[in-house]
N, C-alpha and C positions, 0 to 999 in steps of 0.2 A: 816427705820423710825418706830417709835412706833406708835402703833394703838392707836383709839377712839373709848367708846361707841355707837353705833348706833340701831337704831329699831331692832327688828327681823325681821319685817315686810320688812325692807329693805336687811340685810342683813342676812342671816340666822345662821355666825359663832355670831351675834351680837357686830363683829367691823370691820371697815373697816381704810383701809390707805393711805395717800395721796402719788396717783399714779404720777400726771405731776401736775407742776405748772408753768405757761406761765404768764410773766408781772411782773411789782413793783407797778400798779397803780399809784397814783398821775395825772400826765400830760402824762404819756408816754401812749403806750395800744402796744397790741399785737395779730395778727392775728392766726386765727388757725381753716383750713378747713372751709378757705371763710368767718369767721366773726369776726369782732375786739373787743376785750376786753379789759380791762382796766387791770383785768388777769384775767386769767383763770387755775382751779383749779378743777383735777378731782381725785374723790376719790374710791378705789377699795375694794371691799369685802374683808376681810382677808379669805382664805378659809379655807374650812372644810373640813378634812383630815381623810378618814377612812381607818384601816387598819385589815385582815383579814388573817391568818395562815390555814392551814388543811395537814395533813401528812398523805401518803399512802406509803402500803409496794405491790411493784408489781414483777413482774418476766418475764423479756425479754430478746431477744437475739439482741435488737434494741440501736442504738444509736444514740440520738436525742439533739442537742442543738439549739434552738432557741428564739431571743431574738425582741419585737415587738414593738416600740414605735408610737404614734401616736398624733398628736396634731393637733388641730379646731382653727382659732378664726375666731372673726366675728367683727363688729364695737363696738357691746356695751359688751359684755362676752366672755371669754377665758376660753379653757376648755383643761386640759391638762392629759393625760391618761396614764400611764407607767406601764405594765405587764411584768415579768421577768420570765419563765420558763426553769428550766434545768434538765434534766434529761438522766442517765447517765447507765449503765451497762456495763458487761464484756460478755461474747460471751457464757458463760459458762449458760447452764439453771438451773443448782442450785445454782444460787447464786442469791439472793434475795436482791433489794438496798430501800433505802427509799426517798424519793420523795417530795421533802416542795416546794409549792408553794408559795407565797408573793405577793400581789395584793395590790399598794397602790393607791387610786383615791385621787386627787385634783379638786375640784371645785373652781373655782373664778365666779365670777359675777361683774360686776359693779352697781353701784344705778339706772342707766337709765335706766338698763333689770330690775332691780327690780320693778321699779318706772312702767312699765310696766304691771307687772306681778300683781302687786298690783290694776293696773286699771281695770285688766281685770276678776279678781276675785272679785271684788267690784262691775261690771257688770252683773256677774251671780247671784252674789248671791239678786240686787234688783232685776232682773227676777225672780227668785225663789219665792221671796215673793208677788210678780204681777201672778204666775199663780195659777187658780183656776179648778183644774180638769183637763182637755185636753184643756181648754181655759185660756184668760187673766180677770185676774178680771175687774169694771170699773178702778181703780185705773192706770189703765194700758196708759187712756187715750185713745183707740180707741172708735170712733161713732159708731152707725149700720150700717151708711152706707160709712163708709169710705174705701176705696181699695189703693191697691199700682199700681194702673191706671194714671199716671198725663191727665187731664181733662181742655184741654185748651175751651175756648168760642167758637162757631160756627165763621166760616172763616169771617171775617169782611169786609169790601170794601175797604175800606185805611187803610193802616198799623198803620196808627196811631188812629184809631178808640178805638184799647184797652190800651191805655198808661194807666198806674195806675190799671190795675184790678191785684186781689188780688183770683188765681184759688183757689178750692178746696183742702181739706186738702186731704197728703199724709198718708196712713201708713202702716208701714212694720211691720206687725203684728208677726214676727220672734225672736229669738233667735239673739244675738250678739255672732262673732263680728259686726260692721255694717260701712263697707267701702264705701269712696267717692275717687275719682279722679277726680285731677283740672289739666287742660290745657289749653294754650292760644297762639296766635301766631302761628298757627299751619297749615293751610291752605296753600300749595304751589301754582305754578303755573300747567297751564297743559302743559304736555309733551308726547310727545310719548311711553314712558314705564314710565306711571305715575308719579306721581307729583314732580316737582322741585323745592329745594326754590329762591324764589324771593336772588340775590346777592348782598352783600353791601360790601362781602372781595375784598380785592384787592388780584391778582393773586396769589404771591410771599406767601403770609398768607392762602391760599386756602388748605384744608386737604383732598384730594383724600379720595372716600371713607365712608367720615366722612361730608364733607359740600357738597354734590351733593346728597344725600338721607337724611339729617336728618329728614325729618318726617317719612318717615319709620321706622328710627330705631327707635324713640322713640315709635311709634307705636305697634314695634315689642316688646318693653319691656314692652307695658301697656297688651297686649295680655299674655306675657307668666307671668306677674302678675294676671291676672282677673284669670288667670286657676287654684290658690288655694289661691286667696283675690278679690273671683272678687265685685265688686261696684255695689251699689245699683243704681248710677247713675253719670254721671260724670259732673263736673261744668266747663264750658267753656268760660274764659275771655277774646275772641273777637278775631278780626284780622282773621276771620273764610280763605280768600280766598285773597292770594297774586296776583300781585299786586295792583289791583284795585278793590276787591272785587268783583261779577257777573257779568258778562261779558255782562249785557243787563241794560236797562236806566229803573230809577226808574219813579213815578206816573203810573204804571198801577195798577189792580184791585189784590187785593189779595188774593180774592178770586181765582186767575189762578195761576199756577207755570209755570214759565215758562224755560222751560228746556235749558239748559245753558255745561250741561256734566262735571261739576266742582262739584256737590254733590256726582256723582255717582260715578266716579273717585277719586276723594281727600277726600271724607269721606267715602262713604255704603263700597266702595271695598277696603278701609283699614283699616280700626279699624274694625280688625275681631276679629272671634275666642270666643271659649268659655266662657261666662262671660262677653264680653265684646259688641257682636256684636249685643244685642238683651236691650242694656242699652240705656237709654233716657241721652238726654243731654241738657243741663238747658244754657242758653246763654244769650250772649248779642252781641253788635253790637261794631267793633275797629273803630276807622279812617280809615282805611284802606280797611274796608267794604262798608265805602260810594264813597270810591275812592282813598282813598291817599291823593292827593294836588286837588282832586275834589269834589262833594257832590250828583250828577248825577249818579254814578254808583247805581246796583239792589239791594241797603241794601234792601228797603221794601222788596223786593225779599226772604231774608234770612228769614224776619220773615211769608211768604204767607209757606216757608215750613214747616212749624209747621203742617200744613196739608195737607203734600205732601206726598207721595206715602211710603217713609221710615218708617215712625211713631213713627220715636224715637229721632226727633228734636222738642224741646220745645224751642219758644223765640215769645210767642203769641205777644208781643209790645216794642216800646224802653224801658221800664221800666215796671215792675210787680213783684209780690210776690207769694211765694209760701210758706206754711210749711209745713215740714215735719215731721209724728210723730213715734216714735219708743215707748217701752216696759219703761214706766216710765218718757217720758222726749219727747221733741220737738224741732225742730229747723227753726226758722221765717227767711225765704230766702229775701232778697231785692235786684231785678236784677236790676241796674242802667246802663243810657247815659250818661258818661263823656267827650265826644266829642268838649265839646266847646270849653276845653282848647286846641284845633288844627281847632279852628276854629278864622282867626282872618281876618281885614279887606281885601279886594279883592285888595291892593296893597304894600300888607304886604307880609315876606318871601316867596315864590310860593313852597318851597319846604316841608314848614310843615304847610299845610296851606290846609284846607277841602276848603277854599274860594277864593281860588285864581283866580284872572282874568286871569291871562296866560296860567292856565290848563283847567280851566272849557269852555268848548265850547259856542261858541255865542248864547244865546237863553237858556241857561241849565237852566234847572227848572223842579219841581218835581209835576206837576201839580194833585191839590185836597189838597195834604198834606203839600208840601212845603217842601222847599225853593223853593218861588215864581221866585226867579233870583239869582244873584251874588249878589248884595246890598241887597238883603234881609235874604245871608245863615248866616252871624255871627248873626243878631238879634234874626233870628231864633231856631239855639243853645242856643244862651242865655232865650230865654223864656223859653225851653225846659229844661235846668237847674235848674231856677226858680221853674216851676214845680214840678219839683221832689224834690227839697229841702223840700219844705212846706208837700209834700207827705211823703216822709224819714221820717221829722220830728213828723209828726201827723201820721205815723205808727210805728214807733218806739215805742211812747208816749203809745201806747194802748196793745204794744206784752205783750204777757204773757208766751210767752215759754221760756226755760230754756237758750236757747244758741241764739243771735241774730247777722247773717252774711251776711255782705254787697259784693254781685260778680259786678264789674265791668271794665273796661279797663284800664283808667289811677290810675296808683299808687297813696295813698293818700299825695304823697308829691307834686302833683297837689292841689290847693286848702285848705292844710295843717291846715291853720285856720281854715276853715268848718270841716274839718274831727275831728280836735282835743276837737273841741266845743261839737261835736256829739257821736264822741267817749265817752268825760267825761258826757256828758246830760245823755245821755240812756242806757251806757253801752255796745256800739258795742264791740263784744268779736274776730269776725275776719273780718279782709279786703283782697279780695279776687281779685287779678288782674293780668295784662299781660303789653302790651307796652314796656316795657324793654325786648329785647332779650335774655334774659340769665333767670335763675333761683336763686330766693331770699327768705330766709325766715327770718323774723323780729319779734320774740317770747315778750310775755310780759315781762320777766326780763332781754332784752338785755337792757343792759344802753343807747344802741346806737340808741332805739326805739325812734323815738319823740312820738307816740302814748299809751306809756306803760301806762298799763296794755294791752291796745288792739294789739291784735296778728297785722301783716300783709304778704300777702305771695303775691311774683310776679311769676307769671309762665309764661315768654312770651320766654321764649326755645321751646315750641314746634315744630319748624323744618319747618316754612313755612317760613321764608327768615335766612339768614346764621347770627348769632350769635353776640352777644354784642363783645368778646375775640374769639382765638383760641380752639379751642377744644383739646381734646386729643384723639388718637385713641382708648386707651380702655374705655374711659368714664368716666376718672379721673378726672373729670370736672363740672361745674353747666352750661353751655353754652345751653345745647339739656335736656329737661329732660323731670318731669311730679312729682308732687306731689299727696301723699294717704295721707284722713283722716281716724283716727280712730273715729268713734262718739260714747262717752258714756255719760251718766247726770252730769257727775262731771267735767267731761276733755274732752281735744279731741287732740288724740295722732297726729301728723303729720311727715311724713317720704317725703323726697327729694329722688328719685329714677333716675338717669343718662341712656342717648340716648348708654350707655353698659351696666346698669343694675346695678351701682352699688351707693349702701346707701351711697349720700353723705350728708344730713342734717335730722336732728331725734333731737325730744321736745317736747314739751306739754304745748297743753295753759289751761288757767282755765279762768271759768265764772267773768268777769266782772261784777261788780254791776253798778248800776244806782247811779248817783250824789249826789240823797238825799238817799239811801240808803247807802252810801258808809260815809255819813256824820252821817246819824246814828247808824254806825259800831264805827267811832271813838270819838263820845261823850257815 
């Protein structure tokens, strides 16, 4: 196929050529590594081809032929490498042969590595212009007294005493790159050689191996990720503790932990290891934390350990905010309660249902905070929804940082009208959630976003009950996983990483504008 012009900047031969194309468009579409297209059209570097000669005259009594090929690829670039050396004589030491080597290198690249490579040099180089001496200028956006410390409020009496506070600013006074890790659904049950997931396979569909450890494994790939990309912090989309979240009754003081063997077990003694074990994680609360098909189990519990003996559990209330600032740019955090859509009246499904009469025990109630009873848990959600909308809305209205990202549990196709209203209002650039067992990513120009321009990503693979599908056993799959952001001011690279390690989703979102800027982009 004949090439086209393209950047340099993207490709370095300055053309590249169309490698696959998947689809007719119109009404038809066509899948490809898990997401559907209308088509799909990928275009490859033309590569650049250097070639190098040099002649020697030597004199041996040796003879030598050998011939060495070698070829790499990877998901986004191919790199293909072929050296040919021969070299020949007779036994005879005066007789002198000549010697030509021929070294020919091929590069290919794709636009995605470039599209890459270009983010991350456009990274340093506004660091560059941000430092001043051995320090960052102001421009840089750090306070005096800002640190990379998260700074939750003194232990409060009810868990819901801090709903809506807004902690102290973050900032990583560093050098990029600057990594995040999102996981969700991840909490197993306890077992006698650590954690198990909660089972929803049926036997005959059970993968040895594969569905009787998934949190570990995925664990064990965020571990041997943190050891040369480890995260500044990791963002965590609920479902913390299968299958009824804390194993003790919620309305006590929060100010106590009360020790349960499900933190120290299921979280401190598995996400270990370098880069990873000493990292805060930023949360919020599943259904499944309150109980499942109940509302009585120790949520409050999850959030009293924000001050629990670990110190690297952040989830000070059902809902707060945080930003965090980096070398140039910031990013305004909104930790949301999407609970109520699993919350519905006490004689409604008992099986997806925080309110059910049949599970909730006679007398459950969360005494101080509420839910006063069973007739009182769906109102209660709903007020609690309420809240936070009008909070969303009137902090959203006021952010000034660069990139605005909403973590919460239920995906936004819960609720879809609020989201999509909110999305175009303010400009939300990512939705950040779990509930779905499997692994999703929903980029601004998939046609198949209803939110587009705003990203959305499901992580609810994490390995604490067994998977939406089967899995595969080397991790050819999105079922077990864990997604990394890349954060820079312009983009923010996001990669899908599999419960075997391996890159199954990579893209890039970019900054959404706000409604009435977007309006005065196009007049």
């Amino acid at each position: 196929l004949s090439s086209v012009p393209v950047a340099p900047s993207s490709c370095q031969s300055g053309r590249a050529r169309l490698s696959k194309l998947l689809g007719k468009g119109a009404d038809e579409t066509v899948t490809f590594e898990g997401c559907t297209f209308m088509y799909f059209a990928q275009y490859q570097c033309v590569p650049t081809t250097t070639t190098t000669s040099t002649s020697t005259t030597t004199t041996t009594s040796t003879t030598v032929t050998s011939t060495t090929t070698t070829t790499t690829r990877t998901a986004t670039s191919t790199t293909s490498t072929t050296t040919t050396s021969s070299t020949s004589s007779s036994t005879a030491t005066s007789v002198t042969t000549s010697t030509s080597t021929e070294t020919t290198t091929t590069s290919k690249t794709t636009t995605t590595a470039a599209a890459e490579g270009k983010l991350m040099a456009q990274m340093h180089h506004l660091e560059l212009s941000l430092l001043k001496g051995t320090g960052w200028s102001p421009e840089a956006g750090f306070g005096a007294t800002c640190t990379s410390r998260f700074q939750p409020p003194a232990a409060p009496e009810l868990a819901t005493d801090h709903n809506g506070v807004h902690l102290p600013d973050v900032c990583f006074e560093k050098k990029g790159p600057h990594y995040v890790f999102i996981i969700g659904d991840w909490g197993g049950m306890l077992g006698p050689q650590g954690p198990k997931p909660a089972n929803q396979r049926p036997t005959h569909k059970f993968v040895d191996g594969i569905d009787d450890q998934p949190q570990q494994r995925v664990a064990h790939q965020m571990k041997l990720r943190a050891a040369t990309r480890a995260p500044d912090y990791i963002l965590n989309g609920g479902d913390n503790f299968y299958w009824g979240g804390l194993d003790t009754a919620c309305g006590q003081s929060a100010k106590v932990v009360v020790p349960t063997g499900q933190f120290e077990w299921n979280f401190e003694k598995i996400y270990t290891g370098a880069g990873l074990e000493d990292k805060p994680w930023l949360g919020v609360l599943g259904n499944h934390d309150y109980g499942g098909f109940r509302f009585d189990k120790g949520w409050d519990q999850l959030i009293s350990y924000t001050w629990g003996p670990g110190g690297r559990w952040i989830m000070p209330a059902q809902y707060w905010r945080q930003i965090i600032r980096y070398p140039g740019f910031s990013v305004d955090y909104f930790f949301l309660d999407t609970n109520v859509f699993n919350a519905e009246e006490p004689d409604a499904d008992p099986i997806h249902n925080i309110c059910s009469k049949e599970h909730n025990p006679k007398g459950a109630a969360c005494k101080g905070e509420g839910p006063v009873n069973v007739s009182d848990c769906k109102p209660w959600f709903k007020r609690l929804w309420h809240e936070q909308q009008r909070w969303l809305d009137e902090g959203l209205d006021k952010s000034t940082s660069q990139w605005q990202i909403v973590v919460t549990h239920f995906p936004p196709t819960w609720a879809s009208n609020f989201w999509a209203h909110m999305a175009h209002k303010h400009g939300i650039d990512v939705i950040i959630t779990g509930h779905i067992h499997s692994q999703q990513m929903h980029l601004g120009d998939d046609h198949g976003n209803f939110l587009r321009p705003t990203a959305w990503i499901v992580s609810g693979g994490g390995g604490g009950i067994t998977s939406e599908d089967v899995p595969s056993e080397a991790g050819w799959d999105d079922q077990y996983g864990f997604f990394e952001l890349t954060l820079t001011s312009d983009m923010i690279e996001v990669q899908g990483i599999s419960h075997g390690g391996k890159l199954r989703m990579k893209g890039f979102v970019r900054q959404r504008p706000r409604a009435t800027e977007h309006k005065e982009d196009v007049h």
